[in-house]
C-alpha positions in Angstrom: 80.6 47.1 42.9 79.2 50.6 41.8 76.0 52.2 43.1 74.5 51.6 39.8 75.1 47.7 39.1 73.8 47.8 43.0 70.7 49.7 42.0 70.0 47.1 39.1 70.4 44.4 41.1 68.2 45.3 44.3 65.2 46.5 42.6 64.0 43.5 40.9 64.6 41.5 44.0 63.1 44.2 46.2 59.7 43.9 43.9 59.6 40.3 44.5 60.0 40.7 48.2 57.3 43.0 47.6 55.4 40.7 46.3 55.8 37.8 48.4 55.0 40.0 51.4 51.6 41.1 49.9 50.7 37.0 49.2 50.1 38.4 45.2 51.1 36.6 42.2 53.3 37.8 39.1 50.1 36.5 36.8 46.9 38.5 36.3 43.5 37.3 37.9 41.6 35.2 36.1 37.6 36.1 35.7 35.1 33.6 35.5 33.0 32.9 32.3 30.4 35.7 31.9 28.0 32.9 31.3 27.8 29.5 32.7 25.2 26.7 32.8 26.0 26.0 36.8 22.3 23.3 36.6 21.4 20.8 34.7 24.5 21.0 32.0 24.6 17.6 31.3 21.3 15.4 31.7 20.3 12.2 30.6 16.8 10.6 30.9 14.0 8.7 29.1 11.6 10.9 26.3 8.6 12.8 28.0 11.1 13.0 31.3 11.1 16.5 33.6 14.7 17.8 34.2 15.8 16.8 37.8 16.1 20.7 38.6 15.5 23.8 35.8 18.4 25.2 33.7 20.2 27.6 35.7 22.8 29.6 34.1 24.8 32.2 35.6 25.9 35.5 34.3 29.1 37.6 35.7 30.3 40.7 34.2 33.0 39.8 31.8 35.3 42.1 33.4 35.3 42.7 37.2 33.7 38.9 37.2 30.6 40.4 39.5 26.7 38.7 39.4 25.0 41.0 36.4 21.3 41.4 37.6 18.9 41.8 35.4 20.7 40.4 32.1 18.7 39.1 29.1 20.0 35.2 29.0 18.2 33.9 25.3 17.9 30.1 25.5 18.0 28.3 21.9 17.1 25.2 21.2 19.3 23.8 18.3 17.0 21.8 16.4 18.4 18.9 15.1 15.2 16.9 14.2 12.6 18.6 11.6 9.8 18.5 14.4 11.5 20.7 16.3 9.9 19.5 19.6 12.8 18.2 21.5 12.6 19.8 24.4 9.4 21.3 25.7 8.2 24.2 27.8 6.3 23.6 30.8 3.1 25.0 28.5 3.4 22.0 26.6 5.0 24.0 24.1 8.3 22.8 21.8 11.5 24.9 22.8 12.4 27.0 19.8 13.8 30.2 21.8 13.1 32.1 24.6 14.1 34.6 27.1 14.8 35.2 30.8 16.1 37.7 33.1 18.5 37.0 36.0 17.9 37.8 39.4 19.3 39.8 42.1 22.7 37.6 42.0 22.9 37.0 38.4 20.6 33.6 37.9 18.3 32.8 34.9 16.6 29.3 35.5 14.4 27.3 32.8 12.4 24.3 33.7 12.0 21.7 31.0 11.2 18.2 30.3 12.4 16.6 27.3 10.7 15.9 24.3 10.0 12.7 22.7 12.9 12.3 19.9 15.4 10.0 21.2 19.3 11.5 20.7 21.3 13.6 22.0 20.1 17.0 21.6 21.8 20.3 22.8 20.6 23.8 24.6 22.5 27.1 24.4 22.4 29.9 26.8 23.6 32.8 25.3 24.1 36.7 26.3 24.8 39.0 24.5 28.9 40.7 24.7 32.4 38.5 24.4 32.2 34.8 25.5 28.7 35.0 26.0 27.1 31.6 25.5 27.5 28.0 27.3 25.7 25.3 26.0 23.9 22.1 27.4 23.5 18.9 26.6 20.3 16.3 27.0 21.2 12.4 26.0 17.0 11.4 25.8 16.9 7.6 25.8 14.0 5.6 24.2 11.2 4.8 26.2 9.0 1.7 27.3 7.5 0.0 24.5 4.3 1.4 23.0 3.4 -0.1 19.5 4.8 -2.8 17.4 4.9 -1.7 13.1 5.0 -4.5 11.0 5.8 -4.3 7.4 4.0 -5.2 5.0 0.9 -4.7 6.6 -1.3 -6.1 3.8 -0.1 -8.3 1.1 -1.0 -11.0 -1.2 1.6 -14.1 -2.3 1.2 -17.1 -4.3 1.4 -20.4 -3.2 4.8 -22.1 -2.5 6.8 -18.4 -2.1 8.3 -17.1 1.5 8.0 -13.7 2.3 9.3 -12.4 5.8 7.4 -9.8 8.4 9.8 -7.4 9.6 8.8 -5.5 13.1 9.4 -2.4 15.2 9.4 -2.3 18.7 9.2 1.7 19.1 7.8 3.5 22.0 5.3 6.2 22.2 7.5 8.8 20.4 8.2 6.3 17.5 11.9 5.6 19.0 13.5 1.9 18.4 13.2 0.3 21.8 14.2 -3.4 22.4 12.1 -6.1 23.2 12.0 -10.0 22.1 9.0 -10.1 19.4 7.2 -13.5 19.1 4.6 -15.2 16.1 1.2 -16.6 15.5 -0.4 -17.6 13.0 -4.5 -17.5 12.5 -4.0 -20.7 10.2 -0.9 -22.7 11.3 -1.5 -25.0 8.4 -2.2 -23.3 5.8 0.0 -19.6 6.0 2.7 -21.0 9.4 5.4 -17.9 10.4 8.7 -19.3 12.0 10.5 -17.7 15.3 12.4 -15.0 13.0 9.3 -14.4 10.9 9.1 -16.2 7.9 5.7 -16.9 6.6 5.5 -19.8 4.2 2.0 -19.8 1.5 1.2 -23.3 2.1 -2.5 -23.5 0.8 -5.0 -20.7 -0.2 -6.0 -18.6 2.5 -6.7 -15.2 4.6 -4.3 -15.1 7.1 -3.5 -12.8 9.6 0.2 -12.9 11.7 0.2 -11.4 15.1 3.5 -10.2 16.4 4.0 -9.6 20.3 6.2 -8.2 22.2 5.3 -8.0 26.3 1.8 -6.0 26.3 2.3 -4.7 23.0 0.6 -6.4 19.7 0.0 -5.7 15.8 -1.2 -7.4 13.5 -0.5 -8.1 9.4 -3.0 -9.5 7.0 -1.9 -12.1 4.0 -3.9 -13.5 1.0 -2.2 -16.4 -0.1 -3.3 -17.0 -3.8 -3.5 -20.2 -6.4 -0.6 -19.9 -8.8 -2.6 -18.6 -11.9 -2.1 -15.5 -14.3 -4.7 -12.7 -15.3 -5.4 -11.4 -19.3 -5.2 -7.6 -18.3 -4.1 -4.3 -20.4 -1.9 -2.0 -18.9 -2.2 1.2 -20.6 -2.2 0.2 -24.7 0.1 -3.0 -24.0 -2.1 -6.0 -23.3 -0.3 -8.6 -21.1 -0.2 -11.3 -18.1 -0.3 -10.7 -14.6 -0.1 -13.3 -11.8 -2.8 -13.0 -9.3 -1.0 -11.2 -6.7 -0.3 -8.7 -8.8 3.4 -9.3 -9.9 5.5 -10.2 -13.0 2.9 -8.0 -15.9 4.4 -9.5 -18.9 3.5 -7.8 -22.0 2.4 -9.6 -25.1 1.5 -6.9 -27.8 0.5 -3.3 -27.9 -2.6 -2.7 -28.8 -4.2 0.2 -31.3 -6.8 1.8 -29.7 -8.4 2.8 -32.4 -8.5 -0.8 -34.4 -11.3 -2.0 -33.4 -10.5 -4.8 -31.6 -11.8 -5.7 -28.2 -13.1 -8.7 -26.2 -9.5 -10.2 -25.7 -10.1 -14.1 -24.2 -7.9 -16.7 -24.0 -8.0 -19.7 -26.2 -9.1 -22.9 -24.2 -4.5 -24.3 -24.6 -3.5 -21.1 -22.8 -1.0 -20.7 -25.4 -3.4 -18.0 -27.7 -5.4 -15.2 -27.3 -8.6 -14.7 -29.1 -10.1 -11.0 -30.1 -12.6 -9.8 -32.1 -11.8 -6.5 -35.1 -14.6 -4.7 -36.2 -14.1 -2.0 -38.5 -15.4 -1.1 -41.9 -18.8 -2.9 -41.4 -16.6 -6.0 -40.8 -16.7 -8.4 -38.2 -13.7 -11.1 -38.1 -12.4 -13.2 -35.4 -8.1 -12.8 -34.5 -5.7 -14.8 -32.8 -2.9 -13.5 -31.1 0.3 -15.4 -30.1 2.2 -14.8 -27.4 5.1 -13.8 -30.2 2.8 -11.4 -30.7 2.5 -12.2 -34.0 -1.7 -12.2 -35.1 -3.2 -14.2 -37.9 -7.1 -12.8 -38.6 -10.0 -15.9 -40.0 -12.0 -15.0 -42.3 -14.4 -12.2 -42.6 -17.5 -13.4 -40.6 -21.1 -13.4 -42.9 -22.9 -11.0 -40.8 -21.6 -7.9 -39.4 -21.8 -7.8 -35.4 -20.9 -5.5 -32.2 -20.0 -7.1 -28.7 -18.8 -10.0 -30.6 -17.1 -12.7 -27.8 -15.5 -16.0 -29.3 -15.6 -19.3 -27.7 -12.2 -20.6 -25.8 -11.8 -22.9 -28.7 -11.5 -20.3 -31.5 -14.2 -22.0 -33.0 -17.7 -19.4 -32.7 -18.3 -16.3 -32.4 -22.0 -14.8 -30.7 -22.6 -11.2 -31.3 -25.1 -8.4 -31.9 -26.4 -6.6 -34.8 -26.8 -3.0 -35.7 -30.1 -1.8 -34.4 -32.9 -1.8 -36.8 -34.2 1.7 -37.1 -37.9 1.1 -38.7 -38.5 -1.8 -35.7 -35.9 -0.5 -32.7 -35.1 -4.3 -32.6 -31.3 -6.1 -33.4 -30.5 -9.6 -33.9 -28.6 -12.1 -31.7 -26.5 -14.5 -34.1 -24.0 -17.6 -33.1 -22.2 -17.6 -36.4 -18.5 -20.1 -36.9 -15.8 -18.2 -36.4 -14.7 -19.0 -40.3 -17.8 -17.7 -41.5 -19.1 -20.8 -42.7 -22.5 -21.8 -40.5 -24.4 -19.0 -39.1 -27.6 -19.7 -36.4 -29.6 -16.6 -35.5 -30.6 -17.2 -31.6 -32.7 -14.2 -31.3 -34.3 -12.5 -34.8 -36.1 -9.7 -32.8 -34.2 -8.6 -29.5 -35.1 -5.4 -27.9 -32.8 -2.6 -29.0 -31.5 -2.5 -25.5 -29.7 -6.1 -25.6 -26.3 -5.5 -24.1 -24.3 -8.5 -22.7 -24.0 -12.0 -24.7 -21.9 -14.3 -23.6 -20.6 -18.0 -24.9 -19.3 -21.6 -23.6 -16.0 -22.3 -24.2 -17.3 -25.2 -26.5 -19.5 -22.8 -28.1 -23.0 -24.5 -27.3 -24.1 -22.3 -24.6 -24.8 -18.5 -24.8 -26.2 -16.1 -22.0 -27.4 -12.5 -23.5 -29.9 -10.1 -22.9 -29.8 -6.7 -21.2 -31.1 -5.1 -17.5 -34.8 -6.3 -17.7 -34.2 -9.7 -19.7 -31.7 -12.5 -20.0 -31.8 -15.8 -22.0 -30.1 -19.1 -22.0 -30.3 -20.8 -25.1 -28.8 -24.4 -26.3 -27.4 -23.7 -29.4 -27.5 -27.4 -30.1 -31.5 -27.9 -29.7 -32.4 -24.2 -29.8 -33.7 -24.4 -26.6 -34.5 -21.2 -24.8 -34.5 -20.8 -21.0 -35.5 -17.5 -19.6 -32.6 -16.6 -16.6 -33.7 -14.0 -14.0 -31.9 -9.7 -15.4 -29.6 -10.3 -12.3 -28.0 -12.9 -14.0 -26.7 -10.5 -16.3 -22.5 -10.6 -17.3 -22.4 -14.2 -16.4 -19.8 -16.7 -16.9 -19.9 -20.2 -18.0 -16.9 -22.8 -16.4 -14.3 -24.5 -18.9 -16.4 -27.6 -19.1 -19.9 -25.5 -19.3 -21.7 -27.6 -17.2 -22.0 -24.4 -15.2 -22.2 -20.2 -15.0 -21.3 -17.8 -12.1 -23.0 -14.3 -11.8 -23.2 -11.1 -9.6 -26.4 -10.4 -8.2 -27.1 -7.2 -9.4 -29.5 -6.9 -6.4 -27.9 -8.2 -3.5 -23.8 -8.7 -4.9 -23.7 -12.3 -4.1 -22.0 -14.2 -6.3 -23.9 -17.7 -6.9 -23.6 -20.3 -9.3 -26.2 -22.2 -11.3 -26.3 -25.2 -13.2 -26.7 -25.0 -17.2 -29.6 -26.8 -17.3 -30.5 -23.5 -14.9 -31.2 -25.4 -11.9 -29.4 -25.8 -8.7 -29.2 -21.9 -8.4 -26.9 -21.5 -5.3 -25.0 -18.8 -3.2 -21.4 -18.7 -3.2 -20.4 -16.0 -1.0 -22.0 -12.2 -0.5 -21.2 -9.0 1.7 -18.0 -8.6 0.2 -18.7 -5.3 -0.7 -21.6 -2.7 -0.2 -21.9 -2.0 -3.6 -23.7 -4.4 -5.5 -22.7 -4.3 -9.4 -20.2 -6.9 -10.6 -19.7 -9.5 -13.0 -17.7 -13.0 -13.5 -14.4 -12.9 -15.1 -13.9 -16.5 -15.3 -13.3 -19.8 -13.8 -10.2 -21.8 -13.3 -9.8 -24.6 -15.6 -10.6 -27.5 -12.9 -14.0 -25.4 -11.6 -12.7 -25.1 -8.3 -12.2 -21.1 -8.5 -14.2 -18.3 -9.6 -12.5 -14.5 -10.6 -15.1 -12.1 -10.2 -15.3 -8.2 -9.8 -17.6 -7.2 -7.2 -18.1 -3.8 -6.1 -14.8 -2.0 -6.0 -12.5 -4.7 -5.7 -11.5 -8.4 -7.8 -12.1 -11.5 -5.5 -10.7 -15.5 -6.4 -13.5 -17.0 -4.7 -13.9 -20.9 -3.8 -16.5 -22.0 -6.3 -17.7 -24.9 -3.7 -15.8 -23.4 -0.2 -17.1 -19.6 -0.4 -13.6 -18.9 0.4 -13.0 -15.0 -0.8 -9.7 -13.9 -1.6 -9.0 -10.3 -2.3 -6.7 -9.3 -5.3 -4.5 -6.4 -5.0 -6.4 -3.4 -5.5 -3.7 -2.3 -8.8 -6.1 -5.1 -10.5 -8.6 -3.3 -11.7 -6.6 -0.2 -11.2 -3.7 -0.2 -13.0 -4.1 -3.1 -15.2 -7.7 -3.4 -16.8 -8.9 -7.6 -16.7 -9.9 -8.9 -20.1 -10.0 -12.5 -19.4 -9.0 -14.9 -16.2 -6.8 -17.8 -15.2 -4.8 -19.0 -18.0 -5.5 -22.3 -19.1 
C-alpha cells in the first residue's frame, strides 16, 4: 500500500481515537432555551385562587447558555376575554403587562392569583433577542356556587298556557357551576312549577317561583291573567291585544287627522264604535273587524267628547262653549239623530269627562270640582263626589268603578250611588287614574292607576299588573272584549 493511501486512511481513524480519548462527541453542544418558565408553567385551580409558587422564568444567554443577570423579562397577559382581568396582580390589579428583572443567577419571578373568568387562559414571558419567549398556561375552573339567574324574571301569561323557568347555577365570577336546582311555588294551586320547571297558569294570580340550589336562592315573579283582549292603538293602526301583552292584531289604520276618537267596543264584541267630528258635525261610526266602517246619520246637535253606548244606540256629548255665558250644554242624543234629551242646559265651561251605560240610561259627567249622575230615564240627578271623575259603569250598569283622585284607590259604587266601597289602593304612589272597563260578567275591573294598568278583582281586590308596553307602546281605548 503507498504512503499516501496509508495517510488517507490513518487520519480519519486517528481523529476518532482522538475523540474517543477526550470523552467528546462528533455533534455540537446544545444550549439551553434563553428563556424558560422553570415555575408554575402549567397550573390549574378554582377563580380567585393564588398560584402555588410565583412565575419564575429563567433567562440564559442564547449563546454560551450562561444565567443573564439583570435582563428585562416582559410578562403579557394574552387576553382572551374582553374584561381583561384574568389574572391579577397582587395589587388587586388585572395583568395586562408588566416587567421584571432577573437576579444574580438569571431569575425573574411573578406572583399571581387567577382572576375570575373560568377557561384556560395563557401567560408569556418574553425577552427580547432569538427564541426569546415561553409561555404559560392557567386552566381556572369554576367556583362554588354563588347566585342562581332565572329567566324570565317577570312575566305575565294567560290562563291555561305553560311557560318554563330556565336557571343558572353560576358562581361569584358569573361562571356555570353545577348543582341540582329544585321548585316552589307561592300558590301551588293556582300557578304549580314541576321538577324541570314548568309552570302551568291554572287560575288568576301573583305568583312568585323560588328556585334553590344548596344555600343559593332566586326568585321569579308571574301574573297569571284572565283570557281577555284590550282595544289599544299602536301607533296609527288601532287593534287588539291580549292582556299579557301578546298577539296585537291590527284592525284598521286610523287618520289622525279625521276626527275620530273615543273608539269602544260594541256590547257583541264583534264592532267597534267611534265617534267623527269634523266640519261642525258630529256622527256616530262603526267599524268591523274587516275593517270596513259604515257612519249613522249626522247627529242633530253638534258635540265634542262624544262617547256612544256599547249598544250603538246613544251618543252623550258636550257642546261648544257659549261665549256671552262661559256655560256648554250636556246632551244624550240617539245615535241616529232622531230623539235628543239635554241633561245639563247650563254646565260650567270647564265640564270635561261624560261618560255613558252600555244601555244608554246612565251618564257620569262633570269636571275637577263637580260630577253628576243622572237617570236618563226619570231625569234624575245625583250629585257624585269630583273624585269620582273618569268613571266606568259595568256591562249590566248596575254599577261604576273610579280612581280616587285623592287617595288612588279604586272603589266601586252602586248606581243608585250607594254602597260606595274600596276595592284595592297603594298600588301606586301616584294618585291620578281612571277606569277602562269591566269584564262582561262584573267580576274584573281594567283600570289605569298611576303609571301602570292593573286587572283588578272587582269583589277579591286581587291586583294584577299588565305589562308595562300597555300603556306604553300600545295606547288603551276600550277594555275586555265582549
Amino acid at each position: 500500500m503507498s504512503a499516501r493511501v496509508s495517510e488517507m486512511i490513518a487520519t480519519p481513524i486517528a481523529a476518532a481515537i482522538l475523540v474517543a480519548a477526550c470523552g467528546g462527541s462528533t455533534e455540537p453542544r446544545a444550549l439551553p432555551r434563553s428563556v424558560s418558565i422553570v415555575a408554575e408553567r402549567s397550573a390549574s385551580d378554582t377563580i380567585g385562587a393564588a398560584l402555588g409558587a410565583p412565575v419564575t422564568v429563567d433567562v440564559r444567554d442564547p449563546a454560551t447558555g450562561d444565567a443573564r443577570a439583570g435582563a428585562s423579562v416582559r410578562f403579557v397577559a394574552v387576553h382572551d376575554d374582553p374584561h381583561r382581568d384574568e389574572l391579577i396582580l397582587p395589587n388587586g390589579s388585572p395583568l395586562d403587562s408588566t416587567t421584571v428583572a432577573t437576579d444574580a443567577v438569571g431569575r425573574a419571578t411573578l406572583a399571581l392569583r387567577l382572576g375570575v373568568r373560568a377557561g384556560v387562559h395563557r401567560l408569556v414571558a418574553r425577552v427580547d433577542g432569538p427564541a426569546g419567549a415561553d409561555t404559560a398556561t392557567f386552566n381556572v375552573q369554576a367556583g362554588q356556587p354563588a347566585s342562581l339567574v332565572l329567566a324570565p324574571r317577570d312575566t305575565a301569561v294567560t290562563l291555561g298556557e305553560r311557560f318554563a323557568v330556565a336557571t343558572a347555577l353560576v358562581d361569584r365570577g358569573g361562571n356555570s357551576t353545577p348543582g341540582i336546582v329544585s321548585y316552589a311555588s307561592s300558590s301551588p294551586v293556582s300557578c304549580p312549577i314541576d321538577p324541570v320547571g314548568v309552570v302551568r297558569a291554572l287560575a288568576a294570580a301573583n305568583c312568585t317561583i323560588t328556585a334553590t340550589a344548596g344555600v343559593v336562592s332566586a326568585t321569579a315573579t308571574a301574573t297569571l291573567l284572565p283570557n281577555a283582549s284590550l282595544l289599544v292603538m299602536r301607533g296609527a293602526t288601532l287593534g287588539t291585544l291580549a292582556l299579557d301583552g301578546s298577539g296585537f292584531s291590527a284592525i284598521a289604520d286610523i287618520d289622525p287627522l279625521a276626527g275620530v276618537g273615543r273608539f269602544r267596543w260594541s256590547a257583541s264584541g264583534k264592532e267597534v264604535a267611534f265617534t267623527q267630528r269634523a266640519n261642525g258635525v258630529t256622527r256616530v261610526g262603526v267599524l268591523g273587524f274587516d275593517a270596513r266602517t259604515r257612519f249613522l246619520p249626522a247627529l242633530p246637535i253638534d258635540v265634542a267628547r262624544a262617547r256612544v253606548s256599547g249598544d250603538e244606540a246613544w251618543v252623550v256629548g258636550i257642546t261648544a262653549v257659549t261665549p256671552a255665558t262661559l256655560t256648554a250644554a250636556i246632551w244624550r242624543l240617539s245615535a241616529d239623530g232622531t230623539a235628543s234629551f239635554a241633561l245639563c242646559a247650563a254646565c260650567d265651561f270647564s265640564t270635561s269627562f261624560v261618560e255613558i251605560s252600555n244601555d244608554g240610561r246612565w251618564v257620569i259627567y262633570g269636571d275637577q270640582s263637580r260630577v253628576e249622575l243622572v237617570d236618563a230615564a226619570t231625569g234624575h240627578d245625583s250629585p257624585l263626589g269630583p273624585e269620582t271623575l273618569r268613571a266606568r259603569f259595568s256591562a249590566d250598569a248596575s254599577r261604576f268603578a273610579y280612581v280616587s283622585a285623592s287617595t288612588g284607590e279604586l272603589r266601586v259604587r252602586n248606581t243608585d250611588a250607594s254602597g260606595d266601597r274600596r276595592v284595592a289602593g297603594g298600588l301606586d304612589s301616584i294618585t291620578f287614574g281612571s277606569v277602562v272597563n269591566w269584564s262582561p260578567d262584573g267580576q274584573w275591573i281594567v283600570a289605569s292607576i298611576g303609571s301602570r294598568y292593573y286587572v283588578v278583582g272587582a269583589t277579591t281586590g286581587l291586583a294584577l299588573p299588565l305589562p308595562t308596553s300597555i300603556g306604553g307602546v300600545y295606547a288603551v281605548f276600550d277594555g275586555w272584549r265582549p
